[in-house]
C-alpha positions, 0 to 999 in steps of 0.5 A, spaced: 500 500 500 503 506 498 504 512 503 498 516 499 492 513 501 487 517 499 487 521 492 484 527 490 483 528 482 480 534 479 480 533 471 479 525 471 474 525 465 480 528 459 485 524 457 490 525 461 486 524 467 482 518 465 490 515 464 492 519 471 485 515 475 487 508 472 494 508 474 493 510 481 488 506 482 493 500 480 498 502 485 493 502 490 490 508 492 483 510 493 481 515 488 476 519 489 475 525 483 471 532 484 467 533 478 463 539 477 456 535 473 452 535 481 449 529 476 454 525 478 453 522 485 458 516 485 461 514 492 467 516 489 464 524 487 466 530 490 462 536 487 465 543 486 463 549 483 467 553 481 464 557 477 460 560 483 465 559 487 462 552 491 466 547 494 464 544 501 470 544 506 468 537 509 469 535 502 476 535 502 477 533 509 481 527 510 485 526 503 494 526 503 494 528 496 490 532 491 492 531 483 490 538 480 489 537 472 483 541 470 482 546 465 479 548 458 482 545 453 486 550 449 487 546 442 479 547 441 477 552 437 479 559 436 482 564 440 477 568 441 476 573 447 471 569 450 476 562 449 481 565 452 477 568 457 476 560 459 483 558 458 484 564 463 479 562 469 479 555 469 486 554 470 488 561 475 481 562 478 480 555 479 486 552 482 486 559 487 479 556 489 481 550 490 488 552 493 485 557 499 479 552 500 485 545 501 489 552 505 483 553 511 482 545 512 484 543 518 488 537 516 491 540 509 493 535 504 500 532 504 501 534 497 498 538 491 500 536 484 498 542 480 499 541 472 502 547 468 505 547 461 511 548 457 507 554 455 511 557 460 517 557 456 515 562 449 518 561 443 525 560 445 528 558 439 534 553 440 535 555 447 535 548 451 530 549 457 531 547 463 527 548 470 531 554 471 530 557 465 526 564 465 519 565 464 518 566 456 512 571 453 505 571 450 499 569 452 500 562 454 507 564 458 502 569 462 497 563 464 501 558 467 506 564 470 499 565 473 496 559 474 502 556 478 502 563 483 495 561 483 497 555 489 503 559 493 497 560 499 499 552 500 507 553 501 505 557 507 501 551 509 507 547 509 503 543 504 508 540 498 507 543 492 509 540 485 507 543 478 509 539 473 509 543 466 506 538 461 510 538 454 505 535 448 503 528 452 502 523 446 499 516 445 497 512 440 490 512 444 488 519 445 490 525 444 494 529 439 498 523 435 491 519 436 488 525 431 494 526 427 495 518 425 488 517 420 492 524 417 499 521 415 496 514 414 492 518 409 497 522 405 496 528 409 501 529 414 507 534 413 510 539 417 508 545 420 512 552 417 520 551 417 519 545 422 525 548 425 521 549 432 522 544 437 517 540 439 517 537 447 513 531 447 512 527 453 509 519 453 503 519 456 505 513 460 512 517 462 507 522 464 503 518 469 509 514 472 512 521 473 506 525 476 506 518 481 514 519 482 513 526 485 506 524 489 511 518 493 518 522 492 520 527 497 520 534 492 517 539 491 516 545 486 516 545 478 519 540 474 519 538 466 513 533 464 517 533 457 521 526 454 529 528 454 530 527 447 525 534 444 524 533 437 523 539 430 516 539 428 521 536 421 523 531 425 517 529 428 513 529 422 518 525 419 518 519 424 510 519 425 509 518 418 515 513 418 510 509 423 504 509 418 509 507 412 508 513 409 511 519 406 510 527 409 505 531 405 507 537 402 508 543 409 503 547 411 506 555 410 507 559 416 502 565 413 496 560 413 497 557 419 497 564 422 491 567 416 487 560 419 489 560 427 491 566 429 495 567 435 493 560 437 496 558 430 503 562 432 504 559 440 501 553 440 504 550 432 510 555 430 513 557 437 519 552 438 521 549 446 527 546 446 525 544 454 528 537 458 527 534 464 532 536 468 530 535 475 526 528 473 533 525 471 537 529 477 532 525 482 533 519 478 525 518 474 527 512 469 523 514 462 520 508 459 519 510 452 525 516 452 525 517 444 519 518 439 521 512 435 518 508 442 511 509 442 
């Protein structure tokens, strides 16, 4: 039975949660997940509302850890003002929320792991990115700035925090590379402008075992959740249609991803982010599948 007892999951439906939830559930934990739907009254429910600011402290009582992965998916849609209105609120005004109501229990939980994104980082070109690296700029560098400010209040606490900043999280499952398979296998995969930019991914598997590792080690702050082996957007486009025994497709110019995107087209395609996992491999987390060509 693992120290961590009871678990805490915010986010449990998406496709990193489900993964999350599983695992841990393997391990041995009791797992119990605030969800916002008051339709769901499951045993292992715990309702929230952050909306309009409704959570219940004797809710939250009693658990060793919470694992904090919610927030509006930024690769849907546009960015519209009202799109990153949501991508905004649902990251900082929701983990403030749940920050300051886990800060006034009267047994705060031993840990909170807090999901941020490499986002952080900006457009950094080829520099190598570690941990210590400075915050980059944009509107997702200001968001995760942010959201991971958003749950000092539980450092004073005495309250172990982890943020994991989470690179790409690819499996042939879900998520990205799921989508992009169909497309190579079809003809249609090529690379995005140059393909110059860097890409950090991390597999979904890898991303599971860390955020357990930091659940059960005795760390605290930010760490990387990207693999050690970042790739160019060329290089992953090249190994993915590889896979599927294809050739890349014609690339997709820079000009028509900004004309059809917008902002969303420049940070989250065009934007290079060499980042590695530096504290992971200091405090000796083993990667399963360390390179692409391993998924």
């Amino acid at each position: 039975m693992p120290t961590l007892h009871r678990i805490l999951v915010t986010g449990s439906s998406g496709f990193i949660g489900q993964a999350v939830l599983g695992h841990l559930k393997k391990q041995g934990y009791i797992v119990h997940r605030l969800v916002r739907n008051p339709r769901q009254k499951a045993p292992d429910t715990v309702f929230w509302n952050p909306v309009n600011e409704e959570i219940h402290l004797d809710n939250l009582e009693g658990f060793h850890a919470v694992v904090h992965l919610a927030g509006e998916n930024v690769a849907d849609g546009r960015w519209t003002e009202e799109k990153k209105e949501a991508i905004f609120l649902s990251r900082v005004r929701d983990t403030w929320l749940l920050a300051h109501a886990l800060a006034r229990l009267k047994r705060p939980p031993k840990v909170f792991f807090a999901a941020s994104a490499t986002g952080y980082y900006g457009d950094r070109g080829n520099e190598l990115l570690t941990e210590e690296s400075r915050k980059g700029t944009g509107f997702l560098s200001d968001v995760c700035a942010k959201w991971e400010e958003a749950s000092s209040v539980l450092e004073q606490k005495k309250v172990r925090v982890v943020h994991g900043r989470f690179g790409n999280v690819l499996s042939r499952k879900g998520g990205m590379l799921a989508r992009l398979l169909p497309l190579f296998k079809w003809g249609f995969g090529g690379r995005l402008g140059s393909g110059k930019q860097w890409m950090s991914w991390i597999a979904l598997e890898d991303l599971v075992g860390a955020l357990d590792f930091t659940l059960t080690q005795e760390v605290r702050g930010v760490f990387n959740f990207t693999a050690p082996h970042p790739i160019t957007n060329r290089e992953f486009t090249q190994q993915v249609a590889k896979s599927v025994n294809r050739r890349p497709f014609l690339p997709v110019p820079a000009w028509l991803i900004q004309a059809v995107f917008g902002e969303k087209g420049k940070q989250l395609f065009l934007a290079s982010a060499r980042v590695v996992p530096a504290r992971l491999l200091e405090k000796g987390f083993k990667f399963q599948r360390p390179h692409l060509a391993d998924l």
